[in-house]
C-alpha positions as CSV (number, residue, x, y, z in Angstrom):
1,X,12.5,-31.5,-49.7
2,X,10.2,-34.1,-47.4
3,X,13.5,-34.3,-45.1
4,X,13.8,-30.3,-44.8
5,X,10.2,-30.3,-44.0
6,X,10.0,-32.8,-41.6
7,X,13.2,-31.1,-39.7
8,X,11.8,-27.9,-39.6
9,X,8.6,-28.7,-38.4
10,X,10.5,-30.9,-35.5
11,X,12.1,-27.8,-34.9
12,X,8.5,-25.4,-34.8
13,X,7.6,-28.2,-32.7
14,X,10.2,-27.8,-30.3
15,X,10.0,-24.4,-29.7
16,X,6.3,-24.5,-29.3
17,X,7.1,-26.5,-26.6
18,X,9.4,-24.9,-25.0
19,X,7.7,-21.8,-24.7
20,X,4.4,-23.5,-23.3
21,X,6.6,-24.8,-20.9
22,X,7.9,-21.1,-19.7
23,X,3.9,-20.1,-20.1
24,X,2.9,-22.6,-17.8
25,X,5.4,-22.5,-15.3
26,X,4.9,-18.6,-15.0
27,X,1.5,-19.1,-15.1
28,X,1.3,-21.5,-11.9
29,X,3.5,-19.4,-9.9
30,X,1.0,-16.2,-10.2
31,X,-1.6,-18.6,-9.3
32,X,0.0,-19.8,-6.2
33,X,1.4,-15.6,-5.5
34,X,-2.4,-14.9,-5.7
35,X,-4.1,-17.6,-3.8
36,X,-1.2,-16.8,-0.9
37,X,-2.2,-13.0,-0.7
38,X,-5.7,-13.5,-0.6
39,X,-6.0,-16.2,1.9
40,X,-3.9,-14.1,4.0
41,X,-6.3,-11.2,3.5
42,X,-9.0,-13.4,4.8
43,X,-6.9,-14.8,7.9
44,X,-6.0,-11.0,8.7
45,X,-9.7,-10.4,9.1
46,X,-10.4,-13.5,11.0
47,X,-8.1,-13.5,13.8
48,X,-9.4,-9.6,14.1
49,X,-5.3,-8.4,13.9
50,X,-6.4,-5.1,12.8
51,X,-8.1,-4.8,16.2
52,X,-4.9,-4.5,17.3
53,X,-4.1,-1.5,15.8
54,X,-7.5,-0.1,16.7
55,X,-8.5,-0.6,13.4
56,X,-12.2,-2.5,11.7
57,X,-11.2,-5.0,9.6
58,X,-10.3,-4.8,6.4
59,X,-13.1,-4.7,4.1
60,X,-12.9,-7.4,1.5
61,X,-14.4,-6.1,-1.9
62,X,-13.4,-6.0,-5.5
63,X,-10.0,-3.6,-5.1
64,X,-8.8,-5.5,-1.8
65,X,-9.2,-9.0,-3.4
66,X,-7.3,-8.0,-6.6
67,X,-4.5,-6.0,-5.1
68,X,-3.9,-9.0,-2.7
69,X,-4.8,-11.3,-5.7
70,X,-2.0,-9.3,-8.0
71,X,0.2,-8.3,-5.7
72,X,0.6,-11.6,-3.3
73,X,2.4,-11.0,-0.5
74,X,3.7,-7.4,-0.7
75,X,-0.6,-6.5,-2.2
76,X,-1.6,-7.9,1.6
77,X,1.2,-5.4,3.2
78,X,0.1,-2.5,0.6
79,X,-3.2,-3.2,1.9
80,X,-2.5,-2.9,5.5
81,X,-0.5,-0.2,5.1
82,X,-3.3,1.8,3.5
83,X,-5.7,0.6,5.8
84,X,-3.9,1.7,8.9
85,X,-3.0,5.3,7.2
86,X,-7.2,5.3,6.8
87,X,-7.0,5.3,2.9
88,X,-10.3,3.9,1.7
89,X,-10.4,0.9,-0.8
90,X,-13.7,1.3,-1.9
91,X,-15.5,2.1,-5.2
């Protein structure tokens, strides 16, 4: 019975780990997806591109941070895009 035991727990073990693993890695790549969009946010506003458009800037606030904080990338586009069509992001 000790050798069952110990094999099966080898085996809990095992899987634990491997699903940490997949945990972890997804984990890390949201992080880095989130930094990414809202540093881009921020560079938007500070080399004044929405001037461009004849557009303020982008107001950062609760909604815009965590849209470009979810969404990366494509949350900074979904941002401009709503920006430029004059949609408010705003509480």
């Amino acid at each position: 019975m000790s050798l069952l035991t110990g094999l099966l727990a080898l085996i809990l073990v095992i899987i634990i780990a491997v699903v940490l693993y997949k945990v972890v890695k997804s984990a890390t790549g949201l992080i880095i997806n989130a930094v990414v969009g809202v540093i881009l946010l921020w560079l938007i506003n500070l080399f004044d591109l929405m001037q461009l458009f004849g557009r303020p800037d982008i107001p950062i606030n609760l909604i815009t941070v965590l849209i470009c904080a979810i969404g990366g990338i494509f949350g900074v586009l979904i941002t401009v895009v709503l920006h430029l069509l004059g949609i408010p992001l705003a509480l």
